[in-house]
C-alpha positions in Angstrom: -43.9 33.1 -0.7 -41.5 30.3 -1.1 -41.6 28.3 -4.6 -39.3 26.5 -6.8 -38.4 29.6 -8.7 -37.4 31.7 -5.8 -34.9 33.9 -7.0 -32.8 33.9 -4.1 -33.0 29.7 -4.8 -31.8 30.3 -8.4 -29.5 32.4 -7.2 -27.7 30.0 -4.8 -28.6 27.5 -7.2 -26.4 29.1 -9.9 -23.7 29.7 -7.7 -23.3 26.3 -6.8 -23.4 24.9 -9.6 -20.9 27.6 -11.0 -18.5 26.6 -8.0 -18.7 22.9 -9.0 -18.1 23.8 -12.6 -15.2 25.5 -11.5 -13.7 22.6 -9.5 -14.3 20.3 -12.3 -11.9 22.3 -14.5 -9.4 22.8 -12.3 -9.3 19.6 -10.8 -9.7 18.0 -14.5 -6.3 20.0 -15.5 -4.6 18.8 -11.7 -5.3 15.6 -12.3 -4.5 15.1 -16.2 -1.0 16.9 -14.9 -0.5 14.3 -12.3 -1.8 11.1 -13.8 0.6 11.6 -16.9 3.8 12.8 -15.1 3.5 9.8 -12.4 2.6 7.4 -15.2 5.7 7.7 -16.6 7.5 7.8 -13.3 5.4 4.9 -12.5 6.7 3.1 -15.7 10.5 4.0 -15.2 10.1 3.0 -11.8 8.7 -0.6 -12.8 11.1 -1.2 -15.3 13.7 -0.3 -13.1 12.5 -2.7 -10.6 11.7 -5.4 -12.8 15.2 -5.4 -14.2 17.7 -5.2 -10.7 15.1 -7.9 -9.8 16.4 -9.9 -12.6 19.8 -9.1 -12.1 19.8 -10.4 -8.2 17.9 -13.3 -9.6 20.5 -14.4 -12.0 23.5 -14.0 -9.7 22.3 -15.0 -6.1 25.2 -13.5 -4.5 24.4 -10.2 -4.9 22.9 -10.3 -1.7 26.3 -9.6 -0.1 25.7 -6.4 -1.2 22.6 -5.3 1.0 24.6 -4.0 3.8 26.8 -1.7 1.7 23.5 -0.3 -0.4 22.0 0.0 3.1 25.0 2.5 4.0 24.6 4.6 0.9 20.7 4.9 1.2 21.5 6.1 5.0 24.0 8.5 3.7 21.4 10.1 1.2 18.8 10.4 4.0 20.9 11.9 6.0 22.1 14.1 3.9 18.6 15.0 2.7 17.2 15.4 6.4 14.3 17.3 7.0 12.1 14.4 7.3 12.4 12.7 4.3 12.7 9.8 6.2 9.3 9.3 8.0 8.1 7.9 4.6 4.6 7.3 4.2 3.4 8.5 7.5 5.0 11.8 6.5 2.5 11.9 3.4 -0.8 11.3 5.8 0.4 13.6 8.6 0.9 16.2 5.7 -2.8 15.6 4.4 -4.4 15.7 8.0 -2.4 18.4 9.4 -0.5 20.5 6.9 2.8 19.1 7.7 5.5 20.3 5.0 6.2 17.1 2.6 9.3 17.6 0.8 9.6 17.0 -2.5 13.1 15.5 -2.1 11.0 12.1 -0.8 10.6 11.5 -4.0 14.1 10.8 -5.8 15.3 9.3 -2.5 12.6 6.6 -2.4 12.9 6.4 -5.9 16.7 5.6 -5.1 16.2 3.8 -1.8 13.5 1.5 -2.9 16.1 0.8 -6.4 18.6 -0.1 -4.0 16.8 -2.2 -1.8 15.4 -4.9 -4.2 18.6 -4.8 -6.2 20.5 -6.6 -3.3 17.2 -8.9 -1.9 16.1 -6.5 0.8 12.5 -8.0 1.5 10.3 -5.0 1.1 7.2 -4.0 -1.0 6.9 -0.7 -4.0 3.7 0.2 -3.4 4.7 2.0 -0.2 6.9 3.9 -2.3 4.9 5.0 -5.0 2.2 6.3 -2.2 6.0 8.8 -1.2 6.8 9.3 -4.5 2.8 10.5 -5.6 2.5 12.2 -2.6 5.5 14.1 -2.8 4.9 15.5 -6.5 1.4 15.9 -6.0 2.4 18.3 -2.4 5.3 19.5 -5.2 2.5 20.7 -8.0 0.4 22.4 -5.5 3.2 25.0 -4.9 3.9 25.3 -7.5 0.4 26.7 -8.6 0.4 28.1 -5.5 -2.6 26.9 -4.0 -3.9 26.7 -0.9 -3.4 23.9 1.9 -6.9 21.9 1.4 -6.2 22.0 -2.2 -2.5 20.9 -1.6 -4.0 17.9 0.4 -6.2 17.1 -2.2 -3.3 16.9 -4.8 -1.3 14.8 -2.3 -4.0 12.3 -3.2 -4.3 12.4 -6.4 -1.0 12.2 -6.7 -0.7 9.1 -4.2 -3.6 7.6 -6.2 -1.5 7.6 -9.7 1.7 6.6 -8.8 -0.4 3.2 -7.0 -2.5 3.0 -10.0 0.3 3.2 -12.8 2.3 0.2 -10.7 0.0 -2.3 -9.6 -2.6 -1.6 -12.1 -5.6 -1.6 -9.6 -6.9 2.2 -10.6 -10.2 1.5 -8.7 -8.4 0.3 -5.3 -5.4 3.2 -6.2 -7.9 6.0 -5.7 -10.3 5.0 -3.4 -7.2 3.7 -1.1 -5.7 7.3 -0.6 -9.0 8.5 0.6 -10.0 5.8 2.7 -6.3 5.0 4.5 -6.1 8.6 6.0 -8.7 8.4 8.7 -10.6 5.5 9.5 -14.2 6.2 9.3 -14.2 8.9 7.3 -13.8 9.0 3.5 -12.3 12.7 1.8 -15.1 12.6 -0.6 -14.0 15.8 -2.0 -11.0 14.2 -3.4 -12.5 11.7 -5.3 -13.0 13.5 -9.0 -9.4 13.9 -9.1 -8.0 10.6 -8.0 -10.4 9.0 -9.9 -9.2 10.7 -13.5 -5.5 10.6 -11.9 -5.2 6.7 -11.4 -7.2 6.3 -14.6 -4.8 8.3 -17.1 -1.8 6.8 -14.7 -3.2 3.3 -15.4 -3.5 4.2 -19.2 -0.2 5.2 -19.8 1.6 2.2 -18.0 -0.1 0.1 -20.3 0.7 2.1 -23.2 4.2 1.3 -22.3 3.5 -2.7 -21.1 3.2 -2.6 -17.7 0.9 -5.5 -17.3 -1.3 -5.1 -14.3 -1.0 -8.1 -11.6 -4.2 -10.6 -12.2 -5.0 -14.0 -11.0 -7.7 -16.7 -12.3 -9.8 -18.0 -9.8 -11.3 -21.5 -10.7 -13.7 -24.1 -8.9 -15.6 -21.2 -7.0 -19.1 -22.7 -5.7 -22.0 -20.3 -5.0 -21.6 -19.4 -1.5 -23.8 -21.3 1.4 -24.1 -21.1 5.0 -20.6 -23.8 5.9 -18.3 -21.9 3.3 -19.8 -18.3 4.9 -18.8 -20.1 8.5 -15.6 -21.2 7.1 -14.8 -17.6 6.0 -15.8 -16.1 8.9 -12.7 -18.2 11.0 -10.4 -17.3 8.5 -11.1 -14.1 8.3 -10.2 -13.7 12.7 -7.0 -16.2 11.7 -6.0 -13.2 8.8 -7.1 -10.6 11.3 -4.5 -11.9 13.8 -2.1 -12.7 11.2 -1.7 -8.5 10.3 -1.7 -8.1 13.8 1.5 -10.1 13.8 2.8 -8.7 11.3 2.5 -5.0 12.3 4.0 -5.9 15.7 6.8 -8.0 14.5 7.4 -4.6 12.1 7.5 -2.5 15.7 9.2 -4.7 18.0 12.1 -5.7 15.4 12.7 -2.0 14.3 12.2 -1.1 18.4 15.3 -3.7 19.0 17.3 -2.7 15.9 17.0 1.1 17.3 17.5 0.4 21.1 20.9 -1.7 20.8 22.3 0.1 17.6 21.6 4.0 17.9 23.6 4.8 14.6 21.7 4.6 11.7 24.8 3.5 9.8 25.5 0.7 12.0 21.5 -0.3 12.4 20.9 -0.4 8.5 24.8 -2.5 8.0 23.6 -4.8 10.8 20.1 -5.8 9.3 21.6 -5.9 5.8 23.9 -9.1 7.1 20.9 -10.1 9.1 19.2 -10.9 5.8 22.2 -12.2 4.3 22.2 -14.5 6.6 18.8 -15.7 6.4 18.7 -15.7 2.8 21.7 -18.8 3.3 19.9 -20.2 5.9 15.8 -20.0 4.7 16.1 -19.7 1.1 16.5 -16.8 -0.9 12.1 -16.8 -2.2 11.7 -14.5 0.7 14.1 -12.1 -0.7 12.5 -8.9 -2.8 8.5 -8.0 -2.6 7.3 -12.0 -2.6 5.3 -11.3 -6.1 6.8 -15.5 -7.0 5.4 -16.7 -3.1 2.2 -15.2 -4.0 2.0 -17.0 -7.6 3.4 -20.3 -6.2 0.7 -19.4 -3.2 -2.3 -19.5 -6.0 -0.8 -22.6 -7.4 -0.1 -25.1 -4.6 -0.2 -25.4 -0.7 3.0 -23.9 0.5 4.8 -24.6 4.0 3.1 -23.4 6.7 5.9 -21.1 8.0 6.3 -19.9 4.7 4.6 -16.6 6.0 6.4 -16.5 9.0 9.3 -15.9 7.1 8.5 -13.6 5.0 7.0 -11.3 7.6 10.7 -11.9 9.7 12.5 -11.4 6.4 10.6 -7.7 6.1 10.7 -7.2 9.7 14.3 -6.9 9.9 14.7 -5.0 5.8 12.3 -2.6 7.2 12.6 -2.4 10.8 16.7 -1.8 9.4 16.2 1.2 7.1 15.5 0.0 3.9 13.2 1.3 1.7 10.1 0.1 -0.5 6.8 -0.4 1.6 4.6 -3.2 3.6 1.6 -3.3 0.9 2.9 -6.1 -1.4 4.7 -8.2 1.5 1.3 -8.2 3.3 -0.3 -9.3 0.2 2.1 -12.3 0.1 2.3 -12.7 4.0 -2.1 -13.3 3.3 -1.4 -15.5 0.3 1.0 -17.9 1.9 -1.1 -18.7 5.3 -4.3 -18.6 3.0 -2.5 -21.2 0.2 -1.5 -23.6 4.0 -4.6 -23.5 5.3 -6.8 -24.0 2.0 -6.4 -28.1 3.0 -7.4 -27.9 6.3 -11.0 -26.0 6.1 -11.6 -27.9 2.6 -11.6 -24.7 0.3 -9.7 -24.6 -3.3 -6.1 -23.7 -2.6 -6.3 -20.1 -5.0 -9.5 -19.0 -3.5 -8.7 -19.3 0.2 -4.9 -17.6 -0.5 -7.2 -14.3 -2.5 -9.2 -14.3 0.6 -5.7 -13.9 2.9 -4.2 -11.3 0.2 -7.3 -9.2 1.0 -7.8 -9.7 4.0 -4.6 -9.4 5.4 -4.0 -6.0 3.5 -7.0 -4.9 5.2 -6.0 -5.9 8.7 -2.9 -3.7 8.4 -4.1 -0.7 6.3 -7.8 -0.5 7.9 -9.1 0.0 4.4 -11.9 -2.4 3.6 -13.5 -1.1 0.6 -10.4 -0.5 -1.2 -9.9 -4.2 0.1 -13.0 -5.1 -1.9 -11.8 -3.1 -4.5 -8.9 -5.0 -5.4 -10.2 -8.7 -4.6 -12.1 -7.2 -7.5 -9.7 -6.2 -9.8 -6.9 -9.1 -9.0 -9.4 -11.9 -8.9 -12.8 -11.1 -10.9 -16.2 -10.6 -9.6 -16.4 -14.1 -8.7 -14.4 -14.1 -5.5 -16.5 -10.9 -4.2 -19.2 -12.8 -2.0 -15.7 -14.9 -0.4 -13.4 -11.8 0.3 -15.8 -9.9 1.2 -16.4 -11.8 4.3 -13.6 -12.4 5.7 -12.7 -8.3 5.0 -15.3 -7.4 6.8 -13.9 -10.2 9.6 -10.6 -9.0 9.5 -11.2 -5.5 9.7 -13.3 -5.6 12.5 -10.8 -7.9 14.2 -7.9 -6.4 13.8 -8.2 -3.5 16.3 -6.5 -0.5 16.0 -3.4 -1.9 14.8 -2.3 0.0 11.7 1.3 0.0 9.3 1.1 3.2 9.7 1.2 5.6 13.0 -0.2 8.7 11.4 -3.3 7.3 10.5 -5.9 8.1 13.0 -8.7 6.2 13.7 -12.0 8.8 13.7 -15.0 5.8 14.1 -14.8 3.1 16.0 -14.9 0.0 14.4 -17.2 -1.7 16.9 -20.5 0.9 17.5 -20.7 4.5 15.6 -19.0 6.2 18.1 -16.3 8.7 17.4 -13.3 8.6 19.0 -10.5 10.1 16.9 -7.2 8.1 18.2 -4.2 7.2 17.0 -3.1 3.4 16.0 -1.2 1.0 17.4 
């Protein structure tokens, strides 16, 4: 007779819960591990950052420098090998598959990205602090010796606190790494230990005055049925823009590799390439475009203004450099959001969060971390705004993705599975 006190229910009852007590322990101790160790690489690497930043800034012609730094990051990736270059698709082929990550990504994006902004290459640091995590998480699970699912796991978490201790977004930090593997499906299993990772990451960079990156939203009227129509263009015009961006990305680094086949002479080549388009543009598209997204929230910018920042990390990228797409596309969103703000009658700083967002969606294919961090840069306030035009831009974006490892599990227009790869 089956009732509630079944023993053999207890039984599997108890068990249960004794595996999940287990797991809570162990990933408690995993995460505590990572979240402190990549908070403090986390804070090292933002100082670090924040000061050759400075130094380029206060002596413009620094800049002659990017194709030399461009030969020595070659030179340490090649004398790494082993795959240390895929970058971040190496970290989500080594979650999906089991693909060895080596834990030598992590000093050499440390160094790569260092070198990069130091001399004005146009990339992000966000990209690199998803190698960096990854890598030492992968690195931690050897060296307790566990087994591949839990490695993946710890990948992660990892990935989560080096994101979180950075750009100061612990809710979008660990949500993002389960979210951005496979589209569709979310590696619930994970989320205890990125969770407690990005939070303790997040805790110690502001121990040590790493101010997270927030903006003020004012002048934001309850949403109604022309503002939700409004949205609802911008969102396809941000959709199309990440599509834009991710191809210029390809077809630049597609170019770069069919005419120059040595690395050395690719990466010197790009490096004068943003020289000279530093002289001839300006050098505010130079670094990860933090001061276009601030001028963005501020005042309508130039139209071409994103334009040029996506050529300007087209050809840093697309070269060799190092660093990452994340912040760029947030910048690339904020510029054609701050241009357009005049023309569909919106406040300037709403209509530029709404690209940010939406834009970093488009290219990552992660709209809840997307909602996430419209949250956490802008305030509940802006929610009802970014979220429709994420949920435009995700669904109108296709398949495009900045990264070729993800795979794509549901499609985004019926629930249909389909497991392919990205554009």
């Amino acid at each position: 007779m089956n009732t509630l006190f079944d023993k053999d229910k207890v039984t599997s009852f108890f068990g249960k819960e004794k595996k999940a007590v287990n797991s809570l322990w162990r990933w408690c101790l995993a995460a505590a591990a990572l979240g402190v160790g990549l908070g403090f690489t986390g804070v090292a690497f933002h100082y670090l950052l924040d000061l050759v930043t400075q130094l380029r800034t206060a002596a413009p012609m620094m800049v002659f420098g990017l194709p030399f730094a461009g030969l020595l990051i070659m030179f340490m990736y090649e004398k790494a090998g082993g795959g240390a270059n895929e970058g971040t698709n190496r970290v989500l082929s080594a979650i999906q598959s089991g693909k060895r990550l080596p834990v030598r990504m992590a000093p050499l994006i440390f160094a790569g990205t260092i070198l990069t902004h130091m001399f004005g290459g146009s990339s992000g640091r966000e990209g690199a602090a998803l190698q960096i995590g990854g890598a030492l998480g992968n690195a931690l699970g050897r060296i307790f010796k566990m087994d591949s699912k839990d490695k993946h796991v710890l990948i992660m978490c990892g990935m989560s606190a080096c994101f979180s201790a950075m750009f100061g977004t612990p809710a979008a930090a660990a949500i993002f790494s389960l979210e951005v593997v496979s589209v569709g499906v979310m590696y619930y299993a994970a989320l205890l230990p990125c969770v407690l990772s990005a939070v303790i990451a997040r805790g110690i960079a502001k121990a040590f005055g790493v101010e997270a990156i927030r903006f003020t939203l004012t002048d934001i009227a309850s949403i109604d049925l022309p503002s939700g129509i409004k949205l609802i263009a911008l969102g396809a015009i941000f959709a199309a823009v990440s599509i834009l961006f991710i191809l210029a990305l390809t077809y630049v680094s597609g170019a770069l590799n069919k005419y120059f086949k040595s690395p050395y002479v690719r990466i010197f080549i790009a490096g004068w390439a943003v020289v000279g388009l530093s002289f001839a543009c300006g050098q505010q598209y130079l670094g990860n475009g933090l001061n276009l997204i601030a001028m963005s929230m501020l005042e309508n910018v130039p139209w071409f203004f994103f334009l040029l920042k996506i050529l300007f990390t087209a050809v840093t990228l697309g070269g060799g450099f190092k660093g990452g797409e994340i912040i760029p596309s947030l910048c690339i969103g904020a510029t054609i959001g701050s241009c357009l703000a005049p023309v569909f009658g919106m406040p300037v700083a709403l209509v530029a969060a709404c690209g940010m967002v939406s834009v970093f969606c488009g290219v990552t294919n992660s709209p809840v971390t997307s909602i996430l961090l419209a949250v956490e840069l802008f305030g509940v306030s802006s929610l009802y705004y970014c979220m429709i035009s994420i949920a435009v831009s995700y669904l109108l974006s296709e398949y495009f993705s900045l990264y070729k490892a993800q795979k794509i599990v549901y499609s985004k227009y019926e629930t249909t599975y389909i497991n392919r790869e990205t554009h």
